[in-house]
Phi, psi and omega in degrees: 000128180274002170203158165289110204274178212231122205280036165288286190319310164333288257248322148329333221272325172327316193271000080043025178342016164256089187298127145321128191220094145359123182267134169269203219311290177319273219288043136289345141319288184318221172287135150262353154207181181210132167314059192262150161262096190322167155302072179333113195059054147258136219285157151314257260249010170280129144333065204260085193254124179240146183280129144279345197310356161263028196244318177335285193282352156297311187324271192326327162227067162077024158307126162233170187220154187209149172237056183115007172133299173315085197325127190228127141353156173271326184277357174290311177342295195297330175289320192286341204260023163128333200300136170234016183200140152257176191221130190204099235250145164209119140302128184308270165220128176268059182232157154283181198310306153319337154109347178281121166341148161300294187134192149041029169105344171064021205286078167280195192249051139276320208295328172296300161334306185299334192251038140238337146261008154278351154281264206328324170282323151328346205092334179305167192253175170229111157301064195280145145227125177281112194256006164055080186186145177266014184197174174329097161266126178196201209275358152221052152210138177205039194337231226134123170331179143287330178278011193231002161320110176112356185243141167239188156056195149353294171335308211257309175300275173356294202296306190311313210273336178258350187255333161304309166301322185289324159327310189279347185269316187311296192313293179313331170295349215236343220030076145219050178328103169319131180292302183206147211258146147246083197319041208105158196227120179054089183258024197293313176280356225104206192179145197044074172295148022249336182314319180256027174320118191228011188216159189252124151303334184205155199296181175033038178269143234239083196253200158263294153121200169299346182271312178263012138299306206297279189333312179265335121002261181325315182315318198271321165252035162278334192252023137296282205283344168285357185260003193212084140305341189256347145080039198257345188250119210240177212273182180176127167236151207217149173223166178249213232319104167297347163264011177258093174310301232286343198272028190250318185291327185316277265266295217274353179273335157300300191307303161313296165007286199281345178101015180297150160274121178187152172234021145228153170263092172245152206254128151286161178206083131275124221268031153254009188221308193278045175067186183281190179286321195283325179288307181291336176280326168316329203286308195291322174289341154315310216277349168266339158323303180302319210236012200055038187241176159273177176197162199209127135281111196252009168192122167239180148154169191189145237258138184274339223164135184278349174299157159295124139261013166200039178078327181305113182312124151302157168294312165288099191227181175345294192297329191235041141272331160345274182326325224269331144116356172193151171311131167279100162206162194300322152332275185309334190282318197295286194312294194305295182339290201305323165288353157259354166274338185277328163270010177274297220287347178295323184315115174326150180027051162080350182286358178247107210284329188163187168232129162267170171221128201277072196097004193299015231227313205267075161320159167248143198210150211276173215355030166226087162271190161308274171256174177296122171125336170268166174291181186241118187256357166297323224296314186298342159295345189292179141248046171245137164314179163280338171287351204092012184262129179306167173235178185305288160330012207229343150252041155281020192257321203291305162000274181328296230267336187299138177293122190278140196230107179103161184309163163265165191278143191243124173278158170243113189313100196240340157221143161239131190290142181270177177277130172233150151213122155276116160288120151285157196297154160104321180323197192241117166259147171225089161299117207289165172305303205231150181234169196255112180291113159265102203280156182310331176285348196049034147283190186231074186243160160288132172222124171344153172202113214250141167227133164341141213281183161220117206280115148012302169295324208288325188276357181265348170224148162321140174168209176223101188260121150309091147276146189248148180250181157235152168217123177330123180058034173232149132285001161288121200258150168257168149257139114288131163236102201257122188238130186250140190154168207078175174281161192286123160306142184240311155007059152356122178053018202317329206214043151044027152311332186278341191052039157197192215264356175311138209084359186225163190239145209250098162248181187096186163280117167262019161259009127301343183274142170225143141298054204278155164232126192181078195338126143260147060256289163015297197281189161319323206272139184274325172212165164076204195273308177296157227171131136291094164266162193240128140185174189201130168253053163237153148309152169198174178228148142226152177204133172241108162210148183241152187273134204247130169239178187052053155271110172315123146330119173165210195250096209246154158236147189234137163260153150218178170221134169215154176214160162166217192241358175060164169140323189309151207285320198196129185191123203190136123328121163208194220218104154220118226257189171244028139298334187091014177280111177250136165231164202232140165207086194326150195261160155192091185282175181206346162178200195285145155060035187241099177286161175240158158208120181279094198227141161263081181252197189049044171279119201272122174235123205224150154078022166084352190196147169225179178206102174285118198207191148227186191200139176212171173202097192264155165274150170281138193099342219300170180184131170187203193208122149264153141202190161063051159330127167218155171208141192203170174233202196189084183260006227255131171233183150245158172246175178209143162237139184218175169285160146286336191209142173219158198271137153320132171073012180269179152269163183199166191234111147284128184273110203227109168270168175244137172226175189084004210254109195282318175241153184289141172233162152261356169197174175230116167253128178224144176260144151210136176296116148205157209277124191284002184269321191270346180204152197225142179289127164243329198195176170182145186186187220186151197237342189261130181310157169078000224229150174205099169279157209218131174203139153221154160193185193243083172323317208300302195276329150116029165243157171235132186251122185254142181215116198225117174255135222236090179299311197280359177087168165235139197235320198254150187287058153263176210243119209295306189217187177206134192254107166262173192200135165287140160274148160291165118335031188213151192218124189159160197286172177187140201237164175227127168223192196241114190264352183181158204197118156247126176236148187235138195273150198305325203288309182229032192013040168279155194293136161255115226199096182299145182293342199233140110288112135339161185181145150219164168276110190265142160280131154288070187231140169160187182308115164252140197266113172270122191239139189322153221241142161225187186215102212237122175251148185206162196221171183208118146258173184242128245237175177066033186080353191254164216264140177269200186211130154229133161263141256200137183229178198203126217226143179204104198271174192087034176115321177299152196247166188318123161229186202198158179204188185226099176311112158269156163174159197257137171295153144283136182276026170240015174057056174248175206298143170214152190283156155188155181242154177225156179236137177258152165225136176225155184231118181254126197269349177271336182257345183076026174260142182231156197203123168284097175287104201273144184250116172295112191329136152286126180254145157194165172239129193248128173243188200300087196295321170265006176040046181279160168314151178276151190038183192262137165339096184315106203247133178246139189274342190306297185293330176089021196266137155243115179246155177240159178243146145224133192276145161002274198290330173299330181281351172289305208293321176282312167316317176285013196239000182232020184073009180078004201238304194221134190245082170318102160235167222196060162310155183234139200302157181231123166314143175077343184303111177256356165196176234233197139164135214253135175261159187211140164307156208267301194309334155315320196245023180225354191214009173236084176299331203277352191240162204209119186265094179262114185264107166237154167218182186290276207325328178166179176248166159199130195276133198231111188269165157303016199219316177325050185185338193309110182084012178270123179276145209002078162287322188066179187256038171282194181245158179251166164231133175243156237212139112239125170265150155284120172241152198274134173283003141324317205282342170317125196263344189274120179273347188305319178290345186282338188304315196278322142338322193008057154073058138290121233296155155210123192232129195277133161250137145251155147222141189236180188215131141084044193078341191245145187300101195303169167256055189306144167193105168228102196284333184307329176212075149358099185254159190245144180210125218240127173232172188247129178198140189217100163340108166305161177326290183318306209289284163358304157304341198227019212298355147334316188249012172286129198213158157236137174259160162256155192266092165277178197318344191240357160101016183277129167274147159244136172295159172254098203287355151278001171263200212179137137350101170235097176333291159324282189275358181081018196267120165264105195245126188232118153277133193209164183229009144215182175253137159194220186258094183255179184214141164289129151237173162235111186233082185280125179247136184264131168224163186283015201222039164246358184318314176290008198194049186298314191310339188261330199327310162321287188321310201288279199315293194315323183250009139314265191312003176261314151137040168307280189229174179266211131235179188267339164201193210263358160255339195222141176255357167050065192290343186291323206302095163008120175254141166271170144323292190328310207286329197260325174311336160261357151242020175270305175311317185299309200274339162281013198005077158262133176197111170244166162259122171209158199262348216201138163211151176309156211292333203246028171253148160229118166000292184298356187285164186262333171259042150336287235260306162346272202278008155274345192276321165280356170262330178297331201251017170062013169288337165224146192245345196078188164231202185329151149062012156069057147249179170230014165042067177290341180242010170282186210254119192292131156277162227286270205318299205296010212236333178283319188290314198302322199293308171305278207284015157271305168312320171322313193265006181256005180124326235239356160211149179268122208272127185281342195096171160074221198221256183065044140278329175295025170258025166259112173253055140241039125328329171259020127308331197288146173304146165271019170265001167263337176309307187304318160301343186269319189304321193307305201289323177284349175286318170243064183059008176252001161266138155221034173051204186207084166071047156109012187226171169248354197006076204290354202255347221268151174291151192239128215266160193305306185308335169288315164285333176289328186270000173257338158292346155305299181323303201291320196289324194320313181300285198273038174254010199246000000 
């Protein structure tokens, strides 16, 4: 709360009928009262109504409710505090395939039956709706039974008409008859899609259209009035967003057309989404004129509190406390009921009947989530605490209806919220009319505002502005805070702040375009109020463009943001210079509020003008919203300055600047490059107040990394630090530039990436002192007879370059010290002298280069086993004569052998996570951590053995596999202890296993698709999703956490639906056949389609053979989810962290950044990749979009080639389609495997 309310304003309240109300335990936090003013005239009989449709299934699973302290019913509750109607939603049947609940109330019609006559016995009146749906229906889902699949036409109204009549009969059976029926739910589009269908989502898709809406309409209520002769039960047909006039006359004007019968319009109205208060009284005072009905706002609500109860992400948050027009506090939620009951009871001749409240009920408790398995995203709308305690709002029904005693209560207007805007230098400023007043009621309005004049000038450099306003009869002043900065838009209106179309020209049909307002973030408008929205229920075309002139000659980039339902035949961005050169760049919208950002960049502009739009060719329904034009130009560089020539051994100062520069920044990330033989790094430091440098850098590689924060932000085009550096003793030019450059701005902490680096060029000249080359050589020998190598460089100053040579010498065969010489030679190309460097003989100590076990491998023939041992004290010795890290054993083949085991002290595979057994044999290796035993139960105090056998594919009981085999190696691991088998499973210590293997001709080409599947217990195979190929060593390498029977396969898998995605296709079948990712059935991969979090965190894990032990998993995985084992493995192993309140959002849809940051850093903890540094996002331009916990993952992935962007951008926020994940999880393993 930005301010203290004034207990003057308290002290009213006595005097009054705005009764006071005791908060209980919880919420006593919150408010202690609340502020209601009755309703003047409102009949006894307005409809004051709560949807219960979750109270069953809170009840069943352990909800309780309290009143005044006291445990109560709930529907009673809602009855003292004012409720005279429920409201109660039936689902056809809410079960999954299997037969297990749904969820979300679980409302089939016994549980409904059961909560409508018990409202009945309470008194209550009853509402049912019916959503002809085994699950949620509302305006963009509208399913089809399950049990109604395959029936259309006549089938399908029959079916709607028998299963509506057995309802109303169950209910007349029970005498609990519905007061009004509602007939389908948020029906904007229609209903039981695609038959009652009223819009085409994609072109040539198969509706009903309004004739088969209109048809099952009828269906539903004809089998209402044969159950009802006396005609007592009245009709209700329903839509959702209540501030939209034009769609309710669209829906109904079609609907009256067809002859539907009905007698209310009930409207959703929630004012964080659904327009103003002032929109839903136009809407309702039109459409019952128009149409003669009555009408109900039949779902509101609105959030007590911005808190959680139970980890689950609310639907309510920050944003659509913005939007919505009141505080989340019990206050505000009381005050939004009320003005909207006040405006239903405002409707010209009575016609406006009443509110429902949407839930007030749905406390959070643990199995009454949205669906099963979920969270509760509701719990801050209710009007119950998180404990179940009523809260003070929760008697606005009573509130209203109280006899006023006394002045009505005047709230007093106590903050006023300031204005933020961001500007480009140069821009258009547009100061909205009006600002948002936060009044004593905890509402929100809007008030008029005259604001102070602002100089021209002020808008040409980065900086910052105050203006201040007056508003009329308040004493309270508004402020803008105006942040100036960027490159300058030259676009007129972009994003349609003037709220209509001025600067732009219309072709077309133009009664799809409107200038809608309709805020964001919440709303249509990507920022501000405003928005071009589109739509028709017709095909239809358009194009909006303004022509832009007196552009200085250069290179331009031109943008947009569009969201929308997708579908269009054809919708592009485009470009035409005044030569008449048009460039394009295609839309592809995909749903609400999936924003886009569309950029055309390198547009050549000559002769002063361009002209810049969109164009489209819709489908009937098509629909969406653009804004926010840009057309810019990119002058921002860093600069560098230097001497041309310095003296050998001086120091000298680069000077490194900014020019261009458009935003106040707060910091500088900089890389520079220099040549590290002509200079040597000495410093760095900065002359500007306020400035604080951070420098490192690598003499080897010849860089410097600079980092400069800047408190007071930098605005002006000077030069930030000064870098120093020694010349050497060598003479010839040598350059220092700059390789990457980040700045991030003060304001908003967005990424900036200048179009130019610098770099210049220094001479080195003067006297040089040339000093004599020298040379050093070392050697390893190596043991067990075998001969080493060592190599030996040679070094030579005064200008001469590295030169190297190579030391022979022979081992000893007990792998003791061996001898070798090197000779250095160096060539100095500037004097044309040459100097011979002597290499001091080289030493090492050589230990066992195959490193076998003491004595030979024991071979028993019954079995066929040849095992070698090792004892305790020989593994001390070795460890220690081998540094402790890795411990190297070699069995050497035995004739006849079929299978290979190695004995081991127990203590070795149970108490050294840091140490690593590497067992190879002719069948294979397999890498053994110090830890693979760790918690393994009857070990005894024996030594264990670990076994790989050669299995003959005879012994296979399945013949398809062996078919499918065609005879490809196959190998059993074992460890058995004290003789008997362990059952090893450890995810914590991973074993790596190398089998020897060689491709046929075919196989070769493709080796992509070479895979090991495991035998599990029932003779089946599963592909393994870590192994991998290595052409170089001939090795098929897998990683596993338990033992069994794997096998070399070749498994190329195919689907009919990548022909449009040839670019994926490899990528797609290659991580098929490893058993990576899936398809959506055993032909097709739907490549088009979206990846959620969940999907790709689980083939992310998988392909990265990650595997832990873990205890905790985010709030919102449930045991039953198929990516459980997945997303716990990945929060123990710190690669995905959540969000807020320790969810992971699984089913959203992942975007491009999370996707780069997850993909790294799984590699990152599986070993397999390396962050090279530096940046090589700029060549992108939404590169300063990337998040900053994201940068590094994108820079990591585009440096090594496994990112290439999508037409120049990385459109790093935008979602990512199965076919995008799969070729960037190739790419990235390609890489790291290399």
């Amino acid at each position: 709360m930005r301010f203290v309310k004034k207990s003057t304003a308290l002290l009213l309240v006595a005097a009054m009928a705005l009764t006071w109300v005791p908060l209980g335990a919880r919420a006593a936090e919150q408010e202690s009262v609340i502020r209601i003013n009755p309703i003047e005239g409102l009949s006894p009989d307005f409809i004051k109504g709560s949807d219960v449709s979750m109270l069953s299934q809170i009840k069943e699973s352990g909800g309780r409710y309290h009143d005044g302290g006291v445990e109560k019913d709930a529907l009673q509750i809602l009855k003292d505090h004012g409720t005279n109607w429920v409201r109660l939603r039936i689902w056809n049947n809410p079960v999954d395939p299997d037969g297990n609940p749904l969820g979300g109330g679980n409302n089939d019609l016994a549980r409904t039956v059961e909560t409508a006559v018990y409202a009945k016995e309470l008194g209550l009146k009853v509402l049912l709706d019916f959503h002809y749906s085994d699950f949620w229906a509302d305006p963009g889902k509208q399913f089809k039974p399950a049990a109604w699949e395959g029936l259309s036409g006549a089938e399908l109204e029959q079916a709607v008409y028998d299963y509506t009549d057995s309802v109303i009969r169950e209910l007349k059976a029970q005498d609990a008859m519905p007061d009004m029926v509602q007939i389908g739910n948020e029906t904007n589009g229609g209903m039981i899609w695609p038959d009652g269908k009223t819009w085409q989502q994609s072109a040539g898709e198969e509706i009903g259209g309004y004739d088969g809406f209109a048809n099952l309409l009828k269906a539903g209520i004809r089998a209402v009035e044969d159950n009802d002769p006396e005609d007592q039960t009245r009709i209700m047909l329903h839509l959702a967003d209540g501030g939209d006039n034009d769609l309710y006359r669209r829906v109904f004007d079609a609907l009256t057309l067809r002859g539907v019968n009905f007698d209310i319009i009930g409207l959703s109205f929630y004012p964080y989404w659904h327009g103003t208060l002032e929109e839903l009284k136009h809407n309702m005072n039109d459409i019952s004129t128009r149409y003669d009905k009555d009408v109900i706002v039949v779902e509101t609500a609105y959030a007590h509190t911005l808190e959680n109860g139970d980890g689950f992400t609310n639907i309510f948050g920050p944003a659509e406390e913005s939007a919505g027009g009141y505080k989340a506090t019990v206050q505000g939620q009381a005050q939004a009921v009320r003005d909207i009951m006040n405006a239903v009871h405002e409707v010209p001749g009575g016609r406006g009947l009443g509110v429902f409240y949407w839930e007030q009920d749905w406390i959070p408790v643990e199995g009454a989530g949205w669906k099963t398995g979920e969270g509760n995203g509701w719990d801050n709308q209710a009007m119950f605490d998180f404990e179940g305690n009523a809260l003070p709002s929760l008697d606005v029904y009573n509130l209203v209806s109280a006899p006023l005693e006394g002045e009505p209560y005047a709230a007093e207007l106590e903050y006023v919220q300031p204005v933020t805007l961001d500007i480009t230098v140069g821009g258009e400023l547009q100061l909205p009319a009006a600002v948002k007043g936060e009044f004593s009621d905890d509402s929100i309005r809007l008030l008029p505002v005259d604001w102070e004049a602002v100089s021209p000038e002020d808008l040409t450099k980065p900086g910052t502005l105050r203006i201040a306003g007056t508003i009329e009869g308040a004493s309270l002043q508004a402020e803008a805070v105006v942040t100036v900065e960027g490159t300058r838009n030259y676009v007129t209106n972009a994003g349609f702040e003037a709220g209509d179309f001025s600067g732009w020209t219309l072709s077309g049909d133009t009664e799809a375009l409107d200038a809608e307002k309709s805020s964001a973030p919440a709303g249509n408008a990507y920022s501000g109020d405003y928005s071009l929205h589109y739509y028709l229920d017709r095909p239809y075309t358009f194009k909006v463009e303004q022509k832009v002139t007196g552009l200085p000659d250069g290179t331009y980039t031109a943008a947009v943001r569009t969201q929308g339902g997708g579908g269009e035949k054809s919708l592009k961005l485009f470009a035409v210079n005044a030569a008449g050169d048009k460039l394009t760049a295609d839309i592809v919208n995909t749903a609400w509020h999936e924003w886009k950002h569309i950029v055309i960049p390198n547009i050549t502009v000559t002769g002063g003008e361009l002209t810049l739009g969109v164009e489209a060719d819709a489908n009937n329904g098509s629909w969406g919203s653009i804004d926010e034009f840009e057309l810019y130009t990119d002058h921002s560089q860093v600069t560098l300055s230097a001497p041309e020539e310095v003296e050998p051994g001086s120091e000298f100062s680069v000077g490194v600047g900014v020019d261009g520069l458009v935003n106040v920044i707060g910091s500088q990330d900089l890389q520079l490059s220099y040549d590290r033989e002509l200079f040597q790094y000495v410093g760095a430091e900065s002359s500007e107040a306020g400035t604080v440098v951070a420098a490192t850098y690598d003499a080897d590689a010849g860089t410097v990394h600079l980092v400069t924060q800047h408190a007071e932000g930098k605005a002006a085009n000077t030069e930030s630090l000064q870098v120093k550096f020694k010349a050497q003793h060598i003479e010839r030019e040598g350059t220092i530039g700059v390789t990457s450059a980040e700045w991030t701005a003060l304001s908003s902490g967005k990424k900036i990436t200048p179009s130019a680096l610098g770099s210049v060029t220094v001479s080195v000249y003067g006297a040089a002192n040339h000093e004599p080359g020298g040379g050093t050589g070392g050697s390893n020998g190596g043991g067990n007879g075998g001969d080493g190598n060592g190599g030996g460089t040679g070094g030579n100053h005064g200008g001469g370059n590295s030169g190297g040579t190579d030391g022979n010498h022979g081992g000893g065969t007990d792998g003791n010290t061996g001898g070798g010489t090197d000779n250095g030679s160096s060539n100095d190309d500037d004097d044309d002298n040459s100097g011979n460097g002597n290499g001091n003989n080289g030493s090492g100590n050589g230990n066992s280069s195959n490193g076998n076990a003491a004595g030979k491998p024991a071979y028993e023939a019954a079995t066929g086993t040849a095992t070698a041992k090792l004892s305790a004290d020989e593994a001390a010795k070795r460890l220690k004569a081998e540094g402790g890290q890795v411990l190297k054993l070699e069995i050497p083949a035995v004739e006849g052998a079929k299978a290979y085991a190695q004995e081991l002290p127990a203590a070795l595979l149970q108490e050294q996570p840091d140490l690593r057994i590497e067992l190879v044999t002719p069948f294979g290796s397999v890498s053994l951590p110090g830890s693979m035993l760790a918690g393994s139960k009857g070990l005894g105090s024996g030594p264990v053995t670990v076994s790989i056998r050669t299995v003959d594919p005879s012994e296979l009981k399945d013949e398809a596999l062996k078919g499918k085999l065609g005879g490809k190696p196959v190998i059993d691991l074992t460890v058995l202890a004290n003789g008997q088998p362990v059952a090893w499973n450890n995810p914590d210590a991973p074993v790596t296993v190398s089998i020897p293997y060689k491709p046929n001709a075919a196989e070769a080409q493709h080796p992509e698709y070479l895979t090991v599947w495991y035998l599990n217990a029932n003779g089946e195979a599963e592909a393994v999703p870590t192994s991998h190929w290595n052409a170089k060593t001939g090795l098929l390498t897998f990683q596993t956490t338990h033992f069994s029977a794997y096998a070399a396969a070749y498994d190329k898998r195919s689907f009919s639906d990548l022909s449009h995605v040839g670019w994926a296709a490899q990528a797609v079948e290659a991580l098929a056949a490893k058993g990576v990712i899936q398809g959506t059935s055993d032909t097709e991969f739907a490549p088009d389609a979206p990846v959620t979090r969940a999907e790709f965190l689980q083939m992310l894990v998988r392909a990265a053979g990650l595997t832990a032990s873990f205890d905790s998993n985010f709030s919102d995985v449930a045991r039953t989810d198929y990516f459980y084992d997945a997303a716990g493995i990945a929060k123990k192993l710190g690669v995905a962290g959540g969000r807020e309140n320790g969810v992971f959002a699984p089913s959203e849809r992942i975007t491009r950044e999370d996707l780069m940051v997850l993909t790294v850093r799984a590699l990152e903890k599986a070993g397999r990749w390396k962050n090279t540094g530096g940046s090589g996002l700029e060549a992108f331009s939404d590169a300063s979009t990337v998040a900053g916990y994201a940068a590094d993952a994108a820079a990591s992935l585009v440096q090594a080639g496994v990112i290439n962007g999508r037409g120049g951008v990385l459109a790093p926020k935008e979602a990512t389609t199965r076919a995008e994940a799969a070729v960037i999880l190739y790419r990235a393993l390609q890489v790291s495997e290399q």
